[in-house]
C-alpha positions as YAML, in Angstrom:
chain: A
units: angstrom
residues:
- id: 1
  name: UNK
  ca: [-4.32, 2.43, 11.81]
- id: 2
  name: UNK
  ca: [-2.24, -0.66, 10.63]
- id: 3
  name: UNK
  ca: [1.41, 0.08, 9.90]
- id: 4
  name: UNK
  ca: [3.12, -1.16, 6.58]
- id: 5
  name: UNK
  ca: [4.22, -4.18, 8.51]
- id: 6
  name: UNK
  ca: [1.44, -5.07, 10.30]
- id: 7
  name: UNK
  ca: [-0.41, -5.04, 6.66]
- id: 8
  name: UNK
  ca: [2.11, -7.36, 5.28]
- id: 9
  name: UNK
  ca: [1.52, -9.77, 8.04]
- id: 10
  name: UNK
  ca: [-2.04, -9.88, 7.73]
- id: 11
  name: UNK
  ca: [-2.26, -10.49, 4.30]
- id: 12
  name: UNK
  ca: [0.50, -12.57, 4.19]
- id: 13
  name: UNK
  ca: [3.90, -10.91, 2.77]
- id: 14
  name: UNK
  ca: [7.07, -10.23, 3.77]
- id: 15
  name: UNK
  ca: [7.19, -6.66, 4.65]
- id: 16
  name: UNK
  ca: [10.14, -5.64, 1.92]
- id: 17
  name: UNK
  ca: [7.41, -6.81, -0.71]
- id: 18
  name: UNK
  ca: [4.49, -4.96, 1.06]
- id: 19
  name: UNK
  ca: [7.07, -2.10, 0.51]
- id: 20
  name: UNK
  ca: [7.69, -2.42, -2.98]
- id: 21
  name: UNK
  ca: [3.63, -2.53, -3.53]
- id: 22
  name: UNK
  ca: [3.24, 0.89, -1.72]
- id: 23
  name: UNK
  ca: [6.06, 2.41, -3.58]
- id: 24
  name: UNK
  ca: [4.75, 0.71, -7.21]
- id: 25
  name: UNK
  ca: [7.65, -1.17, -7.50]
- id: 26
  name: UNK
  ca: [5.80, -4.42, -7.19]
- id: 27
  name: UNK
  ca: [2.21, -5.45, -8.39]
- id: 28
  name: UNK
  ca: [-0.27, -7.32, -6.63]
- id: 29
  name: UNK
  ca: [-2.26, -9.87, -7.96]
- id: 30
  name: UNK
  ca: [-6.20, -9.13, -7.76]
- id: 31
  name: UNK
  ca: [-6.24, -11.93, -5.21]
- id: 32
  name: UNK
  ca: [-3.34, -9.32, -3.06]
- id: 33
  name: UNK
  ca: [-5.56, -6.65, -4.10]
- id: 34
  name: UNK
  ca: [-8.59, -8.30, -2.63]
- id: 35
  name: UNK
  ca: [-7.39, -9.27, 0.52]
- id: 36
  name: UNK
  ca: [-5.72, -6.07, 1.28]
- id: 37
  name: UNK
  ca: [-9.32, -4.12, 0.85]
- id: 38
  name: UNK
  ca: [-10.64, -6.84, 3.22]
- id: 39
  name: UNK
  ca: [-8.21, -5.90, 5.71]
- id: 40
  name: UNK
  ca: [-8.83, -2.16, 5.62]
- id: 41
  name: UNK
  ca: [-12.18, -2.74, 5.05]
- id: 42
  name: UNK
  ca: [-12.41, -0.58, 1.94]
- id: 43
  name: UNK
  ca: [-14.51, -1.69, -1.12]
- id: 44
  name: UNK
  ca: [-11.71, -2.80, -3.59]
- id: 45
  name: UNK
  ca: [-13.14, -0.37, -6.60]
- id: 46
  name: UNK
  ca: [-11.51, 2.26, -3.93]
- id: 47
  name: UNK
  ca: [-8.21, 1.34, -5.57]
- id: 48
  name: UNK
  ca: [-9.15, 2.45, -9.21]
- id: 49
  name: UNK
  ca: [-10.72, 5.14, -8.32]
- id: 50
  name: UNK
  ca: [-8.35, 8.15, -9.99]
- id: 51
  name: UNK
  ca: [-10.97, 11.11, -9.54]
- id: 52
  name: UNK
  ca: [-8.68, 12.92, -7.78]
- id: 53
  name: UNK
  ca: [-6.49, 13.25, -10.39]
- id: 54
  name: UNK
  ca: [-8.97, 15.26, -12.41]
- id: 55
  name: UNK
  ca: [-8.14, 18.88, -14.00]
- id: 56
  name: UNK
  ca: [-7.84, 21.52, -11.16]
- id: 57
  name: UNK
  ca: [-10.93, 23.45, -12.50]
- id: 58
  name: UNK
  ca: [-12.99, 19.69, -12.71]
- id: 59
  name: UNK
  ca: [-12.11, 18.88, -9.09]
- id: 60
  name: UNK
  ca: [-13.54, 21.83, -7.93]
- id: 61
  name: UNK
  ca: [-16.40, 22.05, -9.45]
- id: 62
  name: UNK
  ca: [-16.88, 18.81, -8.05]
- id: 63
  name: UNK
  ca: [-15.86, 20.31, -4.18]
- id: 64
  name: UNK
  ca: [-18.69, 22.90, -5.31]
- id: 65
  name: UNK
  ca: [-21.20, 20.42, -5.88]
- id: 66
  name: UNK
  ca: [-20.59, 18.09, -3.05]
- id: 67
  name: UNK
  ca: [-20.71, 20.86, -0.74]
- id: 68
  name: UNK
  ca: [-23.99, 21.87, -2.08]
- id: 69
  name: UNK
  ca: [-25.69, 18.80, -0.15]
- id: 70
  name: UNK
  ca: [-23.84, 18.85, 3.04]
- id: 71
  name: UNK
  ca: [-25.83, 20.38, 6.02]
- id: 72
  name: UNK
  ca: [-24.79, 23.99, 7.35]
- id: 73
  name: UNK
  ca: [-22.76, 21.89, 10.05]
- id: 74
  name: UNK
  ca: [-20.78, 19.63, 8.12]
- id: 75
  name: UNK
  ca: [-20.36, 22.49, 5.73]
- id: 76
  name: UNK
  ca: [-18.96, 24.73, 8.96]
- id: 77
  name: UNK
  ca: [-16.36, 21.33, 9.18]
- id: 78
  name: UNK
  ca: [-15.49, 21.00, 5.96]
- id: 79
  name: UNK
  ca: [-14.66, 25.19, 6.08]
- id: 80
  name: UNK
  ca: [-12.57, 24.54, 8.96]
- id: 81
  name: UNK
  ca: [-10.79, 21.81, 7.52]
- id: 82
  name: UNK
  ca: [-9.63, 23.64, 4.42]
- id: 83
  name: UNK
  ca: [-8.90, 26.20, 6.77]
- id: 84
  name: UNK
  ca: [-6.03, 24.66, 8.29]
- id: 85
  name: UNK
  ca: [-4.93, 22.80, 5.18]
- id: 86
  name: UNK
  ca: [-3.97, 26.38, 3.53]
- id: 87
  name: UNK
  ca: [-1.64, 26.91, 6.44]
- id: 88
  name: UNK
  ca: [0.41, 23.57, 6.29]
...
């Protein structure tokens, strides 16, 4: 895990302007954009993906279906999980 400065360096920003990106205070250019999802090593359509902001009822009818075609052991994970995200 690469801390907000250690991001800035490696792209190549001072770390008050990698700030200001987080926070949407500052835009990057698709070049920015680009070069950050290299460095995390995420595909860069990860960054306009806004599923999760879906209608309540949508996203979890959505849960419902993706845990349809998980095996009986990731299913037993994904149970835990949500387990101890209701008591946070």
């Amino acid at each position: 895990m690469l801390s907000q400065e250690q991001l800035a360096e490696l792209i190549g920003v001072e770390p008050r302007h990698m700030s200001r990106i987080e926070v949407g205070q500052s835009y990057p250019s698709l070049d920015r954009l680009e070069k950050i999802a290299q460095t995390l090593n995420v595909p860069l359509k990860d960054f306009f993906d806004f599923l999760h902001l879906k209608e309540a009822e949508d996203r979890l009818d959505d849960i419902r279906e993706m845990s349809k075609s998980l095996s009986e052991e990731h299913q037993k994970i994904v149970f835990r999980f949500l387990r101890v995200l209701m008591e946070l």
